[in-house]
C-alpha positions in Angstrom: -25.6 -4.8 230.4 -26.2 -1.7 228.2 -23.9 -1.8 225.0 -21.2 1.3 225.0 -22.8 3.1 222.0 -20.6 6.6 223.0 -16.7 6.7 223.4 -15.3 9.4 225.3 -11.5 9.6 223.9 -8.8 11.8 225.3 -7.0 12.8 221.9 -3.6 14.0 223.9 -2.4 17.5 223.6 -2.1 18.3 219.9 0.5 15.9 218.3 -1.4 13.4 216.1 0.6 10.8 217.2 0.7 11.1 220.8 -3.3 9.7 220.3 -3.5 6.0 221.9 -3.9 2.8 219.7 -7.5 2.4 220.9 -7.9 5.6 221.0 -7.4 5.9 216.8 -9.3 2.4 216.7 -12.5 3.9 218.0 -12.4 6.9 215.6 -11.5 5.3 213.1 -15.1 2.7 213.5 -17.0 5.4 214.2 -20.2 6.9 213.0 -20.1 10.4 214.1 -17.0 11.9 215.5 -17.2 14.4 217.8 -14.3 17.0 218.3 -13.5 19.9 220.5 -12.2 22.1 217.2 -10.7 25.0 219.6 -8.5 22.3 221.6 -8.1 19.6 219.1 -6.3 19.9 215.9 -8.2 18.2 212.3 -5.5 15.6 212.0 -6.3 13.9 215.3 -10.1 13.0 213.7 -8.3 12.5 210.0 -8.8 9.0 210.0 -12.2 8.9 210.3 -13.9 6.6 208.3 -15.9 7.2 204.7 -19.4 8.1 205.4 -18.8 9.3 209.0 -19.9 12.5 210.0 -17.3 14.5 211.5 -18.4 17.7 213.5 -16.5 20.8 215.3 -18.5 21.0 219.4 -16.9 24.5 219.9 -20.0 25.9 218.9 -22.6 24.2 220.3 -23.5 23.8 224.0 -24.1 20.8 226.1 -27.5 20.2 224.8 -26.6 20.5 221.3 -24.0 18.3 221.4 -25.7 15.4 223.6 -28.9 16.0 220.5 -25.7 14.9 217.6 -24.9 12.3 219.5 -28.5 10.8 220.7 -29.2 11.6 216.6 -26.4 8.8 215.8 -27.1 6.2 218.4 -30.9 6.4 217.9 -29.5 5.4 214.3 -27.9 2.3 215.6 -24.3 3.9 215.2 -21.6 4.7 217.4 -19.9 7.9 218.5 -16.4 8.6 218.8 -16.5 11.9 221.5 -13.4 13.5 220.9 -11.6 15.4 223.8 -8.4 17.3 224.5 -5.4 15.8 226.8 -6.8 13.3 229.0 -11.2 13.6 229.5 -10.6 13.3 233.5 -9.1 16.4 233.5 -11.0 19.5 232.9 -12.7 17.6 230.2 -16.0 18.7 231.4 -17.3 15.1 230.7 -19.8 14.5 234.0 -22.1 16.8 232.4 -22.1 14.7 229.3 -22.2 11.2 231.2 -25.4 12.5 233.3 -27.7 13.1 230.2 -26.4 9.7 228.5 -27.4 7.9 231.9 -31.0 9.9 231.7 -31.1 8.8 227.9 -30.4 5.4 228.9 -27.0 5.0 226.5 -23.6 3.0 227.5 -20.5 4.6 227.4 -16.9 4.3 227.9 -13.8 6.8 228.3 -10.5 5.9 226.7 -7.6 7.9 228.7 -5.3 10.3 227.1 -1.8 12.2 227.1 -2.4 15.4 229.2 -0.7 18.2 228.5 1.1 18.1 232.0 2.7 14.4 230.9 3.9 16.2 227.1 5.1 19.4 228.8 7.4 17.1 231.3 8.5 15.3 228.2 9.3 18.3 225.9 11.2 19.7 228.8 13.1 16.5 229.5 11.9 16.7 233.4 11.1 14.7 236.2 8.2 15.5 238.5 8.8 13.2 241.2 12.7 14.0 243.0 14.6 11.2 245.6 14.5 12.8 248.8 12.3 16.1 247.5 8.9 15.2 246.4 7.6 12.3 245.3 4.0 14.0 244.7 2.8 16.3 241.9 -0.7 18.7 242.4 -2.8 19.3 239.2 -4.5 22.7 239.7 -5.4 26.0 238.5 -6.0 29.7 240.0 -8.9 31.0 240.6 -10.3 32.7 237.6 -13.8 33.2 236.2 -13.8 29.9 237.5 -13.1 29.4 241.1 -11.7 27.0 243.5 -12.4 25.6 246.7 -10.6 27.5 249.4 -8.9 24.9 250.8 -7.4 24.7 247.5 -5.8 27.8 247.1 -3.2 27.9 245.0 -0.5 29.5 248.0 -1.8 26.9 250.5 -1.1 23.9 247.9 2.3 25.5 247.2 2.9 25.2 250.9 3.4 21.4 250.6 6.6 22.1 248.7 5.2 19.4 246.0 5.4 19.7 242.3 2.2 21.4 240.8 1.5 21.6 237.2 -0.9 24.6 236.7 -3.6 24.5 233.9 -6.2 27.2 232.6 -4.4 30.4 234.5 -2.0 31.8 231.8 -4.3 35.0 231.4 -2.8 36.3 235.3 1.0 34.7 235.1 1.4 37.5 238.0 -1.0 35.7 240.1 0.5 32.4 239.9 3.7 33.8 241.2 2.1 35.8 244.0 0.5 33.3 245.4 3.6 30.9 244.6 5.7 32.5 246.5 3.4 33.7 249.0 3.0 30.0 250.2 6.4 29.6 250.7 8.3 28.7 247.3 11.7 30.2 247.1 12.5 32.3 243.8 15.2 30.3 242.6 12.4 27.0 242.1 12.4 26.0 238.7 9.5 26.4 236.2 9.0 25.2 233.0 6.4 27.0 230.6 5.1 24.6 227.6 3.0 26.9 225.3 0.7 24.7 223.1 2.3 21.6 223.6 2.1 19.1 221.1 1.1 21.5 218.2 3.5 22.6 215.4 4.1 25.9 217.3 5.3 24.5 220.2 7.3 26.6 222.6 9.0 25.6 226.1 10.6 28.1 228.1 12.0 27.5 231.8 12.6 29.7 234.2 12.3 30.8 237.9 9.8 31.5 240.2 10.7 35.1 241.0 10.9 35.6 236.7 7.5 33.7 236.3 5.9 36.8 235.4 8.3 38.8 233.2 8.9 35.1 231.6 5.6 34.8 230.6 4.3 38.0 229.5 8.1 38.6 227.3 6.8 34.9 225.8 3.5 36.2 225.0 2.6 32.7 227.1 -1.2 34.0 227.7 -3.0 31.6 226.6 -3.1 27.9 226.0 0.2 27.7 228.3 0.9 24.7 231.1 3.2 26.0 234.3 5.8 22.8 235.9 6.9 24.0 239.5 9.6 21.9 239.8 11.0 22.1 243.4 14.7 20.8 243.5 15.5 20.9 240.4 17.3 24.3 239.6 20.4 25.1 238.8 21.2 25.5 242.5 20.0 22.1 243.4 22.3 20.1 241.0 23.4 17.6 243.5 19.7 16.3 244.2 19.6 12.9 245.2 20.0 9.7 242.9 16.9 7.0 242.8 17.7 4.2 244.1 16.0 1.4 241.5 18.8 1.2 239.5 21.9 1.6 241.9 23.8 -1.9 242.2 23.5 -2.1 246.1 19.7 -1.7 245.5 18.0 -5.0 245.8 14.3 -6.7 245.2 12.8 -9.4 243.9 13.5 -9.6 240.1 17.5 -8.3 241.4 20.0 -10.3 243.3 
């Protein structure tokens, strides 16, 4: 069995302490550490250790950054590769995984917070409703980057699910066209969290048919996560309960 020599760590969405325990273990032990600088705030790799070399990826490329870290394991250290939220999403780690394979080195990911998970948290929400949806949709429109068509954004809104939306603050007017276009009524609920996590923190809500005007008033172009939270406006305040904790509600560990 090859030894894990690479740690791919998901360092949550900004706050320091919303890092996992093994997460903080492994950067603390290592040799190099790793960072995306533009994504990842200094105090998340603050505890590396004496003598480690700490470096900023956002400048280099794919190449340059397998090179730092083949540099340290062909030293006989360990590297501590440092990514935002949670590396399964959009963390752009396959690429990295697929030279470390040709290279012959072990590696492991250690899961993180993702934005999606803090924003529901700052906002105090629920994605999953009794009786409305019990399934949320990570996505994104289609940017400089596209997406499948089956996986336009209107045609996943059709589902009536909850969606959090990354990477598509830049066109807040496109989100709600193709929103509403797949059948969301104005009046669902959306939540806005703009840098999550970080110091400047902001979360907004809203609805659908203000999405736009929301966003743009907010200056929430950048860096911003969008909750579509179906039945859970204003309008829907009489949702249904769950049912784990009501006293009629029986199973195994309740009589």
């Amino acid at each position: 069995m090859v030894e894990t020599r690479v740690y791919f760590i998901g360092a949550g969405p900004g706050d320091p302490e919303l890092l996992t325990v093994k997460g903080q273990r492994l950067i603390c032990e290592a040799d190099l550490v790793l960072y995306a600088g533009s994504l990842v705030p200094s105090e998340v790799v603050a505890g590396a250790k004496v003598g480690a070399k700490v470096a900023d990826s956002a400048p280099l490329n794919l190449e340059e950054t397998h090179d730092l870290m083949m540099e340290t394991v062909r030293a006989g250290g360990s590297v501590a590769r440092v990514h935002t939220g949670d590396p399964s999403l959009y963390g752009a780690i396959r690429e990295q995984m697929e030279l470390l394979d040709r290279d012959g080195v072990g590696y492991s990911v250690v899961p993180g917070v993702t934005a999606g998970f803090a924003a529901a948290a700052a906002a105090m929400k629920s994605y999953t409703v009794p009786e409305v949806t019990q399934t949320l949709i990570f996505t994104r429109l289609a940017g400089k980057t596209p997406v499948p068509e089956s996986e336009d954004l209107r045609k996943l809104a059709a589902h009536g699910s909850a969606m959090c939306i990354y990477l598509s603050a830049g066109n807040p007017e496109g989100i709600q066209k193709e929103l509403l276009a797949g059948g969301l009524g104005e009046s669902t609920l959306v939540v806005m969290a703009y840098r999550v996590g970080w110091p400047e923190e902001r979360v907004v809500e809203t609805e659908l048919g203000q999405l736009a005007h929301t966003a743009r008033t907010n200056d929430f172009v950048r860096q911003t996560v969008f909750l579509i939270l179906p039945g859970q406006g204003v309008k829907d305040a009489g949702t249904a309960k769950s049912l784990l904790y009501d006293e009629n509600f029986k199973h195994m560990y309740r009589k």
